[in-house]
GUNUVO-199107 format. One record per residue (C-alpha): residue in three letters; chain; x, y, z. Coordinates in pm, whole numbers, always signed. Example, Ala and Ser with C-alpha at 12.3 -4.5 7.8 and 13.67 -1.06 7.14 Angstrom:
REM residues 2
code|unit|x|y|z
ALA|A|+1230|-450|+780
SER|A|+1367|-106|+714
//
This chain:
REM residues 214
code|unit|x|y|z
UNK|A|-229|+162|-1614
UNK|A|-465|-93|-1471
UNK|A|-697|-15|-1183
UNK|A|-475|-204|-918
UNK|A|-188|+61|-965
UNK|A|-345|+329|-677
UNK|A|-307|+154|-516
UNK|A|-19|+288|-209
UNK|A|+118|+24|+16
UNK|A|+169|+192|+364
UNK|A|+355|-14|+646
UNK|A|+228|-253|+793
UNK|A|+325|-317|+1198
UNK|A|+336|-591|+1416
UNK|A|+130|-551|+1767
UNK|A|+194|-317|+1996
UNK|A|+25|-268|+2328
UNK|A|-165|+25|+2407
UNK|A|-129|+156|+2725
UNK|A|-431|+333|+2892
UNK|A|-777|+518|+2740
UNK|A|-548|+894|+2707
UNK|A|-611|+1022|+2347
UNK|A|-284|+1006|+2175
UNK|A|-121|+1276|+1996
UNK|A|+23|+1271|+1600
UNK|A|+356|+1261|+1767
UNK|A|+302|+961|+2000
UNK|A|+85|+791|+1692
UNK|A|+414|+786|+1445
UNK|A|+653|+714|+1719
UNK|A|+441|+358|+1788
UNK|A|+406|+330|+1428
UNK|A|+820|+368|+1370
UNK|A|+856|+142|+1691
UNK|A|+670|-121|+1544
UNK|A|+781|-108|+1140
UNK|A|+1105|-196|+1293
UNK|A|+1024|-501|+1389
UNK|A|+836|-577|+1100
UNK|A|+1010|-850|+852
UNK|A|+741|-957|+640
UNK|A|+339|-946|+608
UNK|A|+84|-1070|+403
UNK|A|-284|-965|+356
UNK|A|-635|-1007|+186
UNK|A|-712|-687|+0
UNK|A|-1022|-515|-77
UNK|A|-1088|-230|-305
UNK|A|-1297|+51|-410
UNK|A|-1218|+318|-675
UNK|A|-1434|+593|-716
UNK|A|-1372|+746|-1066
UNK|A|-1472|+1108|-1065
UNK|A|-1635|+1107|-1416
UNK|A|-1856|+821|-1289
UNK|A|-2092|+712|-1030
UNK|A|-2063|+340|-1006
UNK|A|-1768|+183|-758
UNK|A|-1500|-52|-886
UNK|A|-1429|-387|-605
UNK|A|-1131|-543|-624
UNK|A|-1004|-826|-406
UNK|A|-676|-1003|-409
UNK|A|-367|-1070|-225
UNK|A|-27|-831|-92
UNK|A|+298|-977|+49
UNK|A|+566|-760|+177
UNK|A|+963|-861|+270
UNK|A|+1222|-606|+412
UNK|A|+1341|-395|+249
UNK|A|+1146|-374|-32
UNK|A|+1012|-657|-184
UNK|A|+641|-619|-270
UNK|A|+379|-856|-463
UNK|A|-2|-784|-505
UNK|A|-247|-1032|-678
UNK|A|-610|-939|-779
UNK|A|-845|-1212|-857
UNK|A|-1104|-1221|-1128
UNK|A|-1273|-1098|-1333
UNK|A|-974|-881|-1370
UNK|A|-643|-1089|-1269
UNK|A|-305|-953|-1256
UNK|A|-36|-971|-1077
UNK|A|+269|-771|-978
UNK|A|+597|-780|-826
UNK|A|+850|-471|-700
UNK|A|+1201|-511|-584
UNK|A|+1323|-161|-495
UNK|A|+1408|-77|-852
UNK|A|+1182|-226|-1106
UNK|A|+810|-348|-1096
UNK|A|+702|-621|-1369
UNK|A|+341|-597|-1425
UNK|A|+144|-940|-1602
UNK|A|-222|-917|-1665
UNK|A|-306|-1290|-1671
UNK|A|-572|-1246|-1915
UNK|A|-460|-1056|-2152
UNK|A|-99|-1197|-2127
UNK|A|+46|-930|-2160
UNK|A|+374|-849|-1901
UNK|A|+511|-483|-1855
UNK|A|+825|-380|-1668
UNK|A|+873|-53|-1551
UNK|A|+1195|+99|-1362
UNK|A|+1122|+321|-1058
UNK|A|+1303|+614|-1245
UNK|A|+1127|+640|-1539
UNK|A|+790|+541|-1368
UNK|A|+617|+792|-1079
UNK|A|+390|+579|-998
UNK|A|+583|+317|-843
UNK|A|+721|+532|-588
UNK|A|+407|+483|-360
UNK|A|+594|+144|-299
UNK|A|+940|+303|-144
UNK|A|+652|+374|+186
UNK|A|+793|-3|+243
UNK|A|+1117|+132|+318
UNK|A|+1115|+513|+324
UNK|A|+976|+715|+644
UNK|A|+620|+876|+510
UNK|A|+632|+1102|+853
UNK|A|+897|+1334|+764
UNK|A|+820|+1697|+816
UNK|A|+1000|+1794|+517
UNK|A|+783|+1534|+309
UNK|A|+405|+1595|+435
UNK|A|+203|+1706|+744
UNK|A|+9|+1412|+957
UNK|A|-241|+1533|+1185
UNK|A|-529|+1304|+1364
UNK|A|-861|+1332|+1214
UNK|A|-1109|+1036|+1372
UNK|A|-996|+887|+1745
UNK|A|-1252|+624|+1830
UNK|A|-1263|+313|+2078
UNK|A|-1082|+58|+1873
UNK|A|-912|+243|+1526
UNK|A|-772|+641|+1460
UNK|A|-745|+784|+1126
UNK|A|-448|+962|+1039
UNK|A|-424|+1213|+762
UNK|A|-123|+1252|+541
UNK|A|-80|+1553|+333
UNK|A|+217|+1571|+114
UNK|A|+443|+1865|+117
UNK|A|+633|+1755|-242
UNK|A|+505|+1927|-572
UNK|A|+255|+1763|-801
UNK|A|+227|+1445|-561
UNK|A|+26|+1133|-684
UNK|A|-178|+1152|-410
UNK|A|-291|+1507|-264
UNK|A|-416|+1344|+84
UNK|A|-428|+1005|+199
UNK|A|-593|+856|+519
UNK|A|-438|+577|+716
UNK|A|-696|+345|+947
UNK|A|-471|+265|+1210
UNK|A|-638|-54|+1489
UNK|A|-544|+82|+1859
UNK|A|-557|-331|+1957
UNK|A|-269|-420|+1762
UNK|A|-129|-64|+1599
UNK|A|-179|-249|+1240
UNK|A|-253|+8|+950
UNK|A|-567|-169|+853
UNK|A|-675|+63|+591
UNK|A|-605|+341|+356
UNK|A|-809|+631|+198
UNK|A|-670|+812|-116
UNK|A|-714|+1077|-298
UNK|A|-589|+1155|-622
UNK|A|-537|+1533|-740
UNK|A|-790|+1468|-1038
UNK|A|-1096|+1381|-799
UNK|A|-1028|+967|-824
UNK|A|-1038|+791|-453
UNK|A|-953|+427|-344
UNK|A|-1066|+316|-46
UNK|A|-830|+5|+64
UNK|A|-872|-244|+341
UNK|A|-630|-545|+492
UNK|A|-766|-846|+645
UNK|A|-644|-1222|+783
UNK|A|-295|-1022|+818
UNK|A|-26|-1231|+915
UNK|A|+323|-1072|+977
UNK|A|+703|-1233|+1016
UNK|A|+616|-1606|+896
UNK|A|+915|-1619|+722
UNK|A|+837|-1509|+370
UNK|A|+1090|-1653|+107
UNK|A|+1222|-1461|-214
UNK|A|+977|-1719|-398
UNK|A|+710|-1591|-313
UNK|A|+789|-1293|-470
UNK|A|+831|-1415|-843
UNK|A|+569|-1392|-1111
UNK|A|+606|-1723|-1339
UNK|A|+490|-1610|-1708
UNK|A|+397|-1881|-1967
UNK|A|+693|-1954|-2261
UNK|A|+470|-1719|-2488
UNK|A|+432|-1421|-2304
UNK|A|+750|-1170|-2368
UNK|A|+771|-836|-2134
UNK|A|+750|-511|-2278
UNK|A|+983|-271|-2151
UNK|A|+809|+71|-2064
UNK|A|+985|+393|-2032
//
């Protein structure tokens, strides 16, 4: 899969004031988090990149575009030199790399990997699911761990950079269980504008069929 699929989409939440300097607790953390993905209809975000391949040294930038719509639509755009695009509706994501034109569907069933997208409309803080604890608690962002409970996960820890102005998750650190990490960060994030299904369609030239994967 292309270097875009790490990439795990965690909610996104609309502001939230915080009351007082007290350090907050893991508990109070996910309730505002909960509080404010319910309130959340739709985002979109710039997206930066880095992957960190554990065989090599050099980092790999990628910048693009995400849109997200309740309850689980999801589109992410990189820009060149390596364009693609992808859309997710819940059930299937279709995958088009724009220069090789080639388009790939997979169905959430017979493909793992698109489960990092159900974080859209699944609740990642579930004891039965993964442990959370606080790691970093400084003047204007925490970082929250996440460390799945589930066998064989995709990712064996992630980090979530959560902004104490506006309790937006503004970035993401992951780690995969073969030493890869991608380090992920929103910015100009703009949230209930009114997204329409349209904005979550990928339109492929007349000569570019999609390949069914399974």
């Amino acid at each position: 899969m292309k270097l875009w699929l790490s990439i795990l989409i965690a909610l996104l939440l609309t502001p939230l004031p915080l009351k007082g300097s007290t350090p907050l607790g893991a508990e109070e953390v996910v309730r505002r988090l909960r509080e404010v993905q319910e309130k959340t209809r739709d985002f979109s975000a710039d997206l930066y990149q880095e992957k960190k391949l554990a065989l090599l040294k050099e980092k790999i930038v990628s910048r693009g575009r995400i849109r997200f719509k309740k309850p689980d639509k999801v589109s992410i755009e990189f820009f060149p030199p390596e364009s693609s695009q992808m859309v997710f509706d819940g059930k299937t994501a279709l995958l088009y790399y724009k220069q090789e034109k080639v388009a790939e569907r997979y169905s959430l069933r017979s493909n793992p990997m698109a489960e990092r997208y159900l974080l859209f409309s699944k609740d990642p803080f579930q004891e039965k699911l993964a442990e959370w604890k606080i790691l970093e608690d400084r003047e204007s962002f925490l970082v929250m761990e996440i460390v799945p409970k589930v066998k064989d996960p995709l990712f064996v820890k992630t980090g979530l950079r959560i902004s104490k102005k506006d309790w937006m998750v503004i970035g993401m650190d992951l780690v995969e269980k073969n030493g890869d990490t991608t380090s992920i960060r929103y910015s100009n994030m703009r949230v209930n504008t009114g997204l329409a299904d349209s904005d979550f369609e990928i339109h492929l030239p007349k000569d570019v069929k999609i390949t069914d994967v399974k």
